[in-house]
C-alpha positions in Angstrom: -8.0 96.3 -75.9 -11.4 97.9 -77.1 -10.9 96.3 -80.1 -11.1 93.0 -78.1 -13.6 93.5 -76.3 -15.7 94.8 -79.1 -15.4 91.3 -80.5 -16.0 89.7 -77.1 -19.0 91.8 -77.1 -20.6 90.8 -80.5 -19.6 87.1 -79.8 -19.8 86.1 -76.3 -17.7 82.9 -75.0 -20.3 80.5 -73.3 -19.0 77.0 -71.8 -21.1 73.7 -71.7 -20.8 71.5 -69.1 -21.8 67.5 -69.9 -22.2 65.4 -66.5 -22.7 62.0 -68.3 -22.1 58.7 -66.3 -19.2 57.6 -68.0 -17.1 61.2 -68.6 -17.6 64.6 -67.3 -17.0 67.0 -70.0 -16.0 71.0 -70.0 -16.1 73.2 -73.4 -15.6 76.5 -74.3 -16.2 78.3 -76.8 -18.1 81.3 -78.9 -19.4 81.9 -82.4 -16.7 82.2 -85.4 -17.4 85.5 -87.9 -18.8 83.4 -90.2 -21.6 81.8 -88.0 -20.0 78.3 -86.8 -19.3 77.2 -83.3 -15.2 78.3 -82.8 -13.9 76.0 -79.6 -11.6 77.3 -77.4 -10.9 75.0 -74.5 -12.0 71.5 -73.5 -11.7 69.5 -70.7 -12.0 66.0 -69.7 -12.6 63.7 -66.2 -13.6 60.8 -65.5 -17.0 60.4 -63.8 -17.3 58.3 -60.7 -20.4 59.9 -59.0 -22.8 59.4 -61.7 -25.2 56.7 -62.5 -27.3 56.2 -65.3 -27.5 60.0 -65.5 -28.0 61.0 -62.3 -26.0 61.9 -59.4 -25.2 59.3 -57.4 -22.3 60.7 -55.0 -22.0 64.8 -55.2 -18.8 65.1 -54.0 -17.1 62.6 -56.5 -19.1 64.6 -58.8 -17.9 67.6 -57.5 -14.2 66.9 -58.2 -15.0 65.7 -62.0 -16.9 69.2 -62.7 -13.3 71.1 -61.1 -11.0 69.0 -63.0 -12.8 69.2 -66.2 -13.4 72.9 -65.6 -9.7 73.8 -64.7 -8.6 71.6 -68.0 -10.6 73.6 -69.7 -9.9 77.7 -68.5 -6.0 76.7 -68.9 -6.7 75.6 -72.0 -8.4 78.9 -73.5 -7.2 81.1 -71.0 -10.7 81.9 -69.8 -11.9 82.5 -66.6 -15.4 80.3 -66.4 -17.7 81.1 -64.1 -20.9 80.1 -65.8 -22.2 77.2 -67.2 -24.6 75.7 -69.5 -25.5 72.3 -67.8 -26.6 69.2 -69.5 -29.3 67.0 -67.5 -30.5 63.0 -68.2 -32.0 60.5 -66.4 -34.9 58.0 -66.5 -36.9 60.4 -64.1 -37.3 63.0 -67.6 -40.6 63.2 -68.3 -42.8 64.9 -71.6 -46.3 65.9 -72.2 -48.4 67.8 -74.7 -50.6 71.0 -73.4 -52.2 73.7 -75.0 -52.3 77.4 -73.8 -53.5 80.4 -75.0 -53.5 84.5 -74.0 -56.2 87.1 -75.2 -54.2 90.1 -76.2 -55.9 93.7 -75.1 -53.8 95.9 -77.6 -55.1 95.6 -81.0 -53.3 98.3 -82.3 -49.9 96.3 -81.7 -48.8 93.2 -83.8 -47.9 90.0 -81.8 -44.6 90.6 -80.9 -42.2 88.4 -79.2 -43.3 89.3 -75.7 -46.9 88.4 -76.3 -44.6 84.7 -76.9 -42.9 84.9 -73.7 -45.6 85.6 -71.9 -47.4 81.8 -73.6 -44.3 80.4 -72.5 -44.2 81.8 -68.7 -48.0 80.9 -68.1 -46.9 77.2 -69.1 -44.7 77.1 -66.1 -47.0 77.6 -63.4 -48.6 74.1 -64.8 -49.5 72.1 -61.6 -47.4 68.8 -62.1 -47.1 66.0 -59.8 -45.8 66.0 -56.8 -41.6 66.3 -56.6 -41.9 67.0 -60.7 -40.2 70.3 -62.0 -40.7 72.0 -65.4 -37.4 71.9 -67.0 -38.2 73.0 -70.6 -41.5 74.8 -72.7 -41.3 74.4 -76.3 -43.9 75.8 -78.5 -44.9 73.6 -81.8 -47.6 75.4 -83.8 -49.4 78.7 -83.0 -53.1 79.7 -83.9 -53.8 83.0 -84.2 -57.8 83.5 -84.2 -58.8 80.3 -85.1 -56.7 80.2 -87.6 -53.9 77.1 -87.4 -50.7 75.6 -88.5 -48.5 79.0 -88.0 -45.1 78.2 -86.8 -44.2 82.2 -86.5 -46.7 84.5 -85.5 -44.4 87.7 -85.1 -45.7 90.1 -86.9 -49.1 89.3 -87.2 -52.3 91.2 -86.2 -54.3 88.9 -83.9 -56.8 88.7 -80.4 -56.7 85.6 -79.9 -53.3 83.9 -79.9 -52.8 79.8 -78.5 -50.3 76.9 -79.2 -49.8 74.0 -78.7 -46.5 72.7 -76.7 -44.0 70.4 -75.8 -43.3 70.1 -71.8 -40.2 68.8 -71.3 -40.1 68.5 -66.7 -37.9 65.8 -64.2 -37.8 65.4 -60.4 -37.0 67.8 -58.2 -34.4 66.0 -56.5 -32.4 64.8 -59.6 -32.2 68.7 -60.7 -31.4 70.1 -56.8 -28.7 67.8 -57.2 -27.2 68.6 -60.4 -27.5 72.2 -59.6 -25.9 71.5 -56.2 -22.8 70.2 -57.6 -22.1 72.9 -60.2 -22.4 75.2 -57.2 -20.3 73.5 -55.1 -17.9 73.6 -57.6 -17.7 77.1 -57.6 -19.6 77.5 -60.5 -23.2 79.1 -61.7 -25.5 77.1 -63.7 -27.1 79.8 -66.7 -29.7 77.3 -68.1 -30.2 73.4 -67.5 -30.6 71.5 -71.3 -32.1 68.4 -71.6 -29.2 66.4 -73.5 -30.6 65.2 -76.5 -32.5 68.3 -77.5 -28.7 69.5 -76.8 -26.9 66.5 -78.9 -29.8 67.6 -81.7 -28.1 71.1 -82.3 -25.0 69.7 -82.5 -25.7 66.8 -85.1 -28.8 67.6 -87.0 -29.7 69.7 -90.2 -32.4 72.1 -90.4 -33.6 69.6 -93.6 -33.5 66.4 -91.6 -35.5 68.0 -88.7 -37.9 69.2 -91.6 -38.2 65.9 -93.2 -38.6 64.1 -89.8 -36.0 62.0 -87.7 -35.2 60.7 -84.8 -32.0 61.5 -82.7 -30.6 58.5 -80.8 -27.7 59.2 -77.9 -26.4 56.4 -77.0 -24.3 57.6 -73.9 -22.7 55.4 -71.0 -25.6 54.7 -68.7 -28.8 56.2 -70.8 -29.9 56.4 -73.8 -31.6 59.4 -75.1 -34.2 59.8 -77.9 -35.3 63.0 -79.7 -38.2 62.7 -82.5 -39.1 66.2 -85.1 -40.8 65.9 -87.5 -41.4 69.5 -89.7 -39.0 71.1 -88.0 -40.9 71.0 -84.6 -39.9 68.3 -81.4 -42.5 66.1 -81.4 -41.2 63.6 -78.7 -38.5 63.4 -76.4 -37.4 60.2 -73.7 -34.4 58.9 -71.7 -34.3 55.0 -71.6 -31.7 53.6 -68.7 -29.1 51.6 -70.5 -26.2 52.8 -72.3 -22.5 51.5 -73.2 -22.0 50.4 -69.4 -25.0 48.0 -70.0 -23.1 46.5 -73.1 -19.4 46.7 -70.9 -21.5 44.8 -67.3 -22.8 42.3 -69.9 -19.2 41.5 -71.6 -17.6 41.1 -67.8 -20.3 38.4 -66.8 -20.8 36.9 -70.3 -16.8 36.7 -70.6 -15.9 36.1 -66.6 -13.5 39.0 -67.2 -12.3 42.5 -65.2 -14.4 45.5 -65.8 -11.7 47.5 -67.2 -11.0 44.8 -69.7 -14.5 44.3 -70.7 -14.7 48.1 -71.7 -11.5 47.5 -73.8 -12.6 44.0 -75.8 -16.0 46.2 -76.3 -14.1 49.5 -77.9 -11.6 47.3 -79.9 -12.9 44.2 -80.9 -16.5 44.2 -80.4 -19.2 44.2 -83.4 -23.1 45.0 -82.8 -23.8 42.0 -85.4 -22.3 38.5 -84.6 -22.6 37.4 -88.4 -20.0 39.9 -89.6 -17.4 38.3 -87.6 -15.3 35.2 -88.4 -15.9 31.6 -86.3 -11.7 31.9 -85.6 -10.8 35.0 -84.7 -9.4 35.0 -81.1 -8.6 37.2 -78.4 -6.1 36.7 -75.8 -6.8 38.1 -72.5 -4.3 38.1 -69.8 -5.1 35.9 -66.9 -5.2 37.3 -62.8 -1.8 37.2 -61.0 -0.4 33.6 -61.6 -3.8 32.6 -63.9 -3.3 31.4 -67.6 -4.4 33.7 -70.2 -8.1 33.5 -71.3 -9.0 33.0 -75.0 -12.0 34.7 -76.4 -13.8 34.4 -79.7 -15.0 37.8 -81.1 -17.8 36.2 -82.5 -18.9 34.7 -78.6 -18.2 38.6 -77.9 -20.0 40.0 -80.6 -23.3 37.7 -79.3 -23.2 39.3 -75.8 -23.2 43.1 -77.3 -25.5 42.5 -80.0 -28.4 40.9 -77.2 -28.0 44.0 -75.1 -27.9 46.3 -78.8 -31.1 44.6 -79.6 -32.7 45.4 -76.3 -31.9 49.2 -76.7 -33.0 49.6 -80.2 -35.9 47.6 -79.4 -36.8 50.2 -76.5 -35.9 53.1 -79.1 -38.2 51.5 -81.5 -40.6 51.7 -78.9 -40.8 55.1 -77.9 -40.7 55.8 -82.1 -44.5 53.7 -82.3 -45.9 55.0 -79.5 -45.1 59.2 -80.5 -47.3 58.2 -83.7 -44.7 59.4 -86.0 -43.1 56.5 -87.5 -44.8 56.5 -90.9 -43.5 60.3 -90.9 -39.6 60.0 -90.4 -38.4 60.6 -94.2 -35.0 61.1 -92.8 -34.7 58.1 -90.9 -32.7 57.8 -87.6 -29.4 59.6 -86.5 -27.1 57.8 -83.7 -24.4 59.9 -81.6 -22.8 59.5 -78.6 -19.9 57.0 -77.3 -22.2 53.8 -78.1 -22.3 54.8 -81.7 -18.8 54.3 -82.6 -19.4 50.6 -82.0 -19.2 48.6 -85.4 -22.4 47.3 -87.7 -24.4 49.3 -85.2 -26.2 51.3 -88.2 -26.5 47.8 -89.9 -28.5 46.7 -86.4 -30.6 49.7 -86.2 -31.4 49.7 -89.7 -32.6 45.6 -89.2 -34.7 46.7 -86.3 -36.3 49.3 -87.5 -36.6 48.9 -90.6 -35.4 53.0 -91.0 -32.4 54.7 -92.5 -29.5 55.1 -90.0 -26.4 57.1 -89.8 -23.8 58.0 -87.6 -23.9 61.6 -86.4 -20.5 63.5 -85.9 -21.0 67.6 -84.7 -18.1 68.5 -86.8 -20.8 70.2 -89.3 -21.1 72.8 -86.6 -17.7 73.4 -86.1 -15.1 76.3 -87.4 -11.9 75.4 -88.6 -9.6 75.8 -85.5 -5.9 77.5 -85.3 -6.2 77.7 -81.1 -6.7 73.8 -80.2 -3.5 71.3 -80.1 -4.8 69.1 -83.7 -4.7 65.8 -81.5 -7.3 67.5 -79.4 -9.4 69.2 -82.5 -9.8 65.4 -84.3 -11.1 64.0 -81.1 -13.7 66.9 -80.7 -15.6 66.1 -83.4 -16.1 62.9 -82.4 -19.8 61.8 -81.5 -18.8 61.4 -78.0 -18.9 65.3 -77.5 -22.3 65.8 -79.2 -24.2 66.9 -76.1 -20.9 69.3 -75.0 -20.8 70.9 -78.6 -24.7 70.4 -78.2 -24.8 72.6 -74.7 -22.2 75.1 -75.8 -24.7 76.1 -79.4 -27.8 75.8 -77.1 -25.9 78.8 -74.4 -24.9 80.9 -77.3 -28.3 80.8 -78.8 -29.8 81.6 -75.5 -27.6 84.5 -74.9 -28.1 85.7 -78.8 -31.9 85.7 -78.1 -32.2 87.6 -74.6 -29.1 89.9 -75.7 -27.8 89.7 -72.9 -24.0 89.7 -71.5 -22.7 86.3 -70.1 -20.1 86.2 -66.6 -17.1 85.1 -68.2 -14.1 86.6 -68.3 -10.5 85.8 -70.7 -7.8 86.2 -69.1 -5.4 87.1 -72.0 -6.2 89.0 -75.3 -5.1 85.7 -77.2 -6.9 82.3 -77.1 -3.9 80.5 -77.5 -2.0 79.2 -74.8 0.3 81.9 -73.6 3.9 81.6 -72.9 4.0 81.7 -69.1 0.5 79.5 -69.1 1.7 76.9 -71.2 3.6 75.0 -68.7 1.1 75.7 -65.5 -1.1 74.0 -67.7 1.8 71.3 -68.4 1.5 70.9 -65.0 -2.1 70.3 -64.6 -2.6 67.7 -67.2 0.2 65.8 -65.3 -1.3 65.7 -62.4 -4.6 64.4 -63.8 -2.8 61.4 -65.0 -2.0 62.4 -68.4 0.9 60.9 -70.5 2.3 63.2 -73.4 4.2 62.1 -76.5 7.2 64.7 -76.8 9.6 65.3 -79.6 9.9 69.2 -79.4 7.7 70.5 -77.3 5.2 72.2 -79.8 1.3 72.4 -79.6 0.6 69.4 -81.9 2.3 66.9 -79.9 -0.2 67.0 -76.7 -1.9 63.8 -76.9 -4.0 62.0 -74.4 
């Protein structure tokens, strides 16, 4: 057992918690020996009481949060307690500011409390009334007039300023985010703004150096993150998402909500042109209706107006931060919204800027503990902001040193004998079907 908790010790087990509008989203997880993010558990619900990023009804909410939560300590066997939560919403505000401290011991080099201390006097700004600070990130430093230093640790200075990036939201949309994580039984360690947390998950050090802008397309917002030499210049949530695209198909179509979301994530294309004049699909018709025909191309129309319209706002946001001559690395799409097809073909049109997919599999260790139905679907870009939440909690905890509230409940990760069908069990009861030949790990399958 020492042994164990040695290991516990040197790599603590942190869980991410992604409200989103469309999915409410539970991981676990800790860093591997050799530096990558190791997941342990996950766990999924659907997400009634959220719109466009915001809470809309807390106790719907507060059943999503439990159910993914649950899911997700069966599944690793770990007792969660705390939890890094992920926060959106078209209230997010940013702005620039400058601060500086005059240091009184000479004798000392700047050290990283002379930092903290910058940071700390940044969040007694006065903001606006019903505005909250949620994040301080310092860009450069200058230490006696001298500028440009991203790392003054270590360096003999009086006079030490920067410049940063003030990241805050409304009150009210952050009391009630914290409220249902509470209710749920749960503590919140740290609120992330999502797409500095997505960033993490699906960005290299070299595109962040090069400059590049991160674009999270989720169900009701959209998210943008701009950085340029390694340093977040700009950050905005704009209100439409995937549900935008999926309310569009159902009046544009004259068809059910649920099938809408369906024709969208099987047959629909972000440019018409790529599609074929013939190509049909059959809908089935209401109780004692005749089945509907729809052409893809017709379909394709509707979601490429409403594509358009988001990467025209994203474009937007990419003018108006002052950086778009600087973005050598182009733009980077994640989130559910990005799996739609020719949407990096759209982007690039727009924009006129390299576009890729991102997936946060490049952060990932191999895994041994999850089911391999459930490992292949991690690393899709749906969970960039979980994977994103869980790196930003570890790095956190690695940079305060200090020991997180969570407990495991068994020495191994994997699911223990007695657990395994308790957890059977649970799935079941969250409406989950499962595929079974013998009953072995690899055949759980949503």
């Amino acid at each position: 057992m020492d042994k164990s908790s040695t290991q516990e010790k040197s790599s603590p087990i942190v869980v991410g918690l992604d409200i989103g509008t469309t999915k409410i989203c539970a991981i676990v997880g800790r860093r591997s020996k050799n530096g990558k993010i190791e997941v342990l558990g996950i766990g999924k619900a659907e997400s009634a009481g959220v719109t466009r990023g915001m809470v809309s009804n807390i106790d719907k909410t507060v059943q999503g949060i439990i159910q993914a939560v649950e899911i997700a300590g069966s599944q690793s066997n770990v007792d969660i307690k705390v939890v890094n939560v992920g926060i959106a919403g078209q209230h997010i505000k940013s702005l620039q500011h400058r601060g500086l401290i005059t240091r009184r011991d000479l004798q000392y080099e700047i050290s990283r409390k002379d930092i903290d201390k910058l940071v700390e006097d940044m969040y007694n700004l006065v903001m606006p009334p019903g505005e909250e600070i949620i994040h301080v990130l310092p860009q450069e430093f200058t230490v006696d007039n001298e500028p440009g230093i991203k790392d003054p640790i270590g360096m003999a200075g009086v006079r030490l300023e920067a410049n940063f990036h003030i990241i805050s939201g409304q009150v009210t949309a952050i009391k009630n985010i914290v409220k249902c994580v509470n209710k749920g039984g749960l503590e919140s360690q740290e609120l992330i703004l999502e797409p500095l947390a997505s960033s993490e998950s699906v960005l290299s050090d070299e595109e962040k150096e090069a400059g590049v802008v991160l674009v999270d397309i989720g169900g009701g917002t959209t998210d943008v993150a701009i950085f340029h030499e390694g340093i977040i210049r700009h950050t905005a949530v704009i209100p439409f998402g995937g549900n935008s695209v999926t309310e569009d198909i159902r009046e544009g179509c004259s068809v059910m909500r649920n099938i809408a979301e369906q024709l969208k994530v099987r047959f629909g294309s972000a440019l018409a042109e790529e599609n074929k004049e013939n190509e049909i699909v059959c809908v089935p018709g209401l109780r004692g209706r005749e089945p509907k025909e729809i052409s893809v191309k017709n379909l394709a129309y509707v979601i490429q107006a409403r594509m358009e319209e988001i990467v025209e706002h994203v474009y937007y946001e990419i003018k108006s931060s002052g950086y778009e001559k600087k973005l050598i690395a182009g733009i980077v799409i994640t989130g559910g919204g990005a799996q739609l097809k020719h949407l990096p073909q759209l982007v690039e049109y727009v924009t006129g800027l390299d576009c890729r997919v991102g997936y946060p599999n490049e952060h990932l260790a191999k895994n041994e503990v999850l089911p391999k139905p459930v490992y292949e679907e991690l690393q899709s870009p749906t969970f960039a902001t979980g994977i994103g939440l869980l790196i930003k909690g570890i790095q956190k905890i690695e940079y305060n040193e200090v020991p997180v509230n969570t407990t495991v409940k068994t020495e191994k990760t994997k699911y223990a004998e007695d657990k395994r069908f308790g957890l059977f069990g649970k799935l079941l009861e969250t409406g989950r079907k499962f595929i079974k030949d013998d009953i072995k790990d690899e055949d759980f399958l949503k």
